[in-house]
N, C-alpha and C positions, 0 to 999 in steps of 0.2 A: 451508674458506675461510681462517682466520687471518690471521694479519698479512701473509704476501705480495700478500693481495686489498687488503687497506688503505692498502700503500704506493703505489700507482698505480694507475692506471686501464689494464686490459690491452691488447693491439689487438686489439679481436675481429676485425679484417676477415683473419688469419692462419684463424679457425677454419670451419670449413666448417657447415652450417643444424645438422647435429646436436647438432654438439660447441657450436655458438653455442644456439642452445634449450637442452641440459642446463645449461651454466655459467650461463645468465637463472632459472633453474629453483632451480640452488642458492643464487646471489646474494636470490633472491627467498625463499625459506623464509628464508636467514640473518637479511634484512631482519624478516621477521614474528617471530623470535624476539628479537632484539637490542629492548631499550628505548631509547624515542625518544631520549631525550640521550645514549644509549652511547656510549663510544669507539670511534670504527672508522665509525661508522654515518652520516656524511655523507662519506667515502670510497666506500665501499659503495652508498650512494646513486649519488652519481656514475657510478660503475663501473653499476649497472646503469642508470641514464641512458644512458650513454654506451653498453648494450649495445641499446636501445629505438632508439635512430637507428640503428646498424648494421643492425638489422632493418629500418626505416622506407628506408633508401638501398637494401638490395636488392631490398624487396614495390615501389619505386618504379620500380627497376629492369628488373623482372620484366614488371612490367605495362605498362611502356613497350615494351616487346619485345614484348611479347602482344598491343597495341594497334598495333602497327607489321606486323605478320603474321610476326614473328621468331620462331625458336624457339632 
């Protein structure tokens, strides 16, 4: 993680389902070790915020496609 996760919020929509689930994965372990008022840890927040919609716009995505007969 370090400081380049805490100075911005990344674009996940650049990473594809994998590489988007591993970086939520790490962000999330960093979350559970960092103490609640840590430095860094309401950037971090953010960022995984901001990765929870990334998921949320594609399953909405998806399932609109899948509901439409599209594949």
């Amino acid at each position: 993680m370090g400081q380049a996760m805490t100075d911005h919020t990344p674009d996940f929509t650049q990473l594809d389902d994998s590489a988007l689930i591993s970086r939520r994965a790490e962000m999330r372990a960093e979350l559970e070790r960092l103490p609640p008022h840590s430095a860094g840890r309401d950037a971090l927040s953010r960022a995984y915020d901001a990765s929870t919609e990334e998921i949320d716009d594609r399953a909405r995505k998806a399932w609109t496609h899948a509901s439409q007969g599209e594949r």
